[in-house]
Each structure stands twice: as C-alpha cells, then as structure tokens.
C-alpha positions as CSV (number, residue, x, y, z in Angstrom):
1,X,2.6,-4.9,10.2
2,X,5.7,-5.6,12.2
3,X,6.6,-4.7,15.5
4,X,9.1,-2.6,15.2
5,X,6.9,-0.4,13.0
6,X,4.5,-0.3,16.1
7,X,7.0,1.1,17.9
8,X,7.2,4.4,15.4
9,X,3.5,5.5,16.4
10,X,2.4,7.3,18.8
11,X,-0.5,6.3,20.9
12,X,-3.6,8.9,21.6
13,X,-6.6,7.9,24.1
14,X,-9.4,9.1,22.7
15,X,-11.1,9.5,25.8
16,X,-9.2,12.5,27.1
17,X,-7.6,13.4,23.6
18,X,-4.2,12.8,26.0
19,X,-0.7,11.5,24.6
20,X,0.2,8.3,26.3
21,X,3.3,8.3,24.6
22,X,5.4,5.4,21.9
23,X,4.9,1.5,21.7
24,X,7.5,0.5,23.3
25,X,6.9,-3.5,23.3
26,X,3.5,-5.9,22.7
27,X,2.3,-8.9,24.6
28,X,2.1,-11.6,22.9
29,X,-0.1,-14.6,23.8
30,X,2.6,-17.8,23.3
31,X,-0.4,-20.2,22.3
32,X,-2.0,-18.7,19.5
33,X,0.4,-16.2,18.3
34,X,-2.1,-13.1,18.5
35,X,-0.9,-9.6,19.9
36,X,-3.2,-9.0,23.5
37,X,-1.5,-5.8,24.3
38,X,0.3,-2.7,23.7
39,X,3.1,-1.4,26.1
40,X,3.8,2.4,26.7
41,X,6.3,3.7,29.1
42,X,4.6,5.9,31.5
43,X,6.2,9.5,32.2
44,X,9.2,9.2,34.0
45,X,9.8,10.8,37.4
46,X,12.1,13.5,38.3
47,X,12.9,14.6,34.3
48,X,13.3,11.4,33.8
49,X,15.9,10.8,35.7
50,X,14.5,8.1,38.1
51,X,13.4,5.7,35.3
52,X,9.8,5.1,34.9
53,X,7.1,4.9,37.7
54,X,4.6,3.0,35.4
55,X,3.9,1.6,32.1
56,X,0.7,1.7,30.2
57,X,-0.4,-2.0,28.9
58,X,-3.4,-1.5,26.6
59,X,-5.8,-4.2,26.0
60,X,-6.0,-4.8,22.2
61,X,-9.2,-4.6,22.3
62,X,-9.5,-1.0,23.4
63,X,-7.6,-0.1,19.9
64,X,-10.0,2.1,17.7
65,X,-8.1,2.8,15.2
66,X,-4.4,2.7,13.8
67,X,-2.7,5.3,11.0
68,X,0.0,5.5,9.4
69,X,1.5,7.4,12.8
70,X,-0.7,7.3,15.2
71,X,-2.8,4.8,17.1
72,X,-5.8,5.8,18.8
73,X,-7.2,4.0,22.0
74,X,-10.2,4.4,24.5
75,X,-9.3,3.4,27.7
76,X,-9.1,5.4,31.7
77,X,-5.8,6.0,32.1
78,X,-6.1,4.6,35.8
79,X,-7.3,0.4,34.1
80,X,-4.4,0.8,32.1
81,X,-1.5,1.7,34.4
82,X,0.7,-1.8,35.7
C-alpha cells in the first residue's frame, strides 16, 4: 500500500465508535524503513478558520484493522492528541 492511498481512508476509533478524521501524513522511522504512526488533523477551531488546535498521531500498533476505506483504531482520544 502506498501513502497516498492512506490518505483516502478515513480513520474510526473503535473505542467510542468516533470519526477522527483522514490520514493526513505517517511517521516514518528513518532506520528501518517501517511506518510507527498515523497523522490525523484534529478539528479545527472557529469553522476552521484558525487552522488546527491539534493533530491525532496514532501509534501503529493501536491499528485493528484496515478496509478498503476505512481504518479502524483503539486508542483514548486524550494519549493520542500532540
């Protein structure tokens, strides 16, 4: 799978059945070439006007499951906010 097609899904925390929102980018670790995390935007403040006030980085090992458009996760929403 490539990145950018990570970008076209939409994650889902299976904890609170709550939409987090699209990949936006991944963290890569340099030294072995593995994916470590996911990167949603958080919501953005003031309709979005503001830009956002957080972003989401999800631990890839908290990933459950991925689809053809979704990805689930189960994480708190308060461990995963940077």
């Amino acid at each position: 799978m490539r990145i950018c097609e990570l970008r076209e899904k939409e994650v889902i925390n299976i904890c609170d059945c709550k939409r987090l929102g699209c990949v936006m980018d991944v963290d890569i670790d340099v030294c072995t070439g593995q994916v470590t995390a996911l990167i949603v935007p958080g919501p953005g403040r003031l309709c979005g006007l503001l830009g956002k006030e957080f972003e989401y980085v999800i631990p890839w090992r908290c990933i459950r499951q991925m689809g053809p458009d979704i990805i689930l996760v189960e994480v708190s929403e308060e461990d995963v906010r940077r």
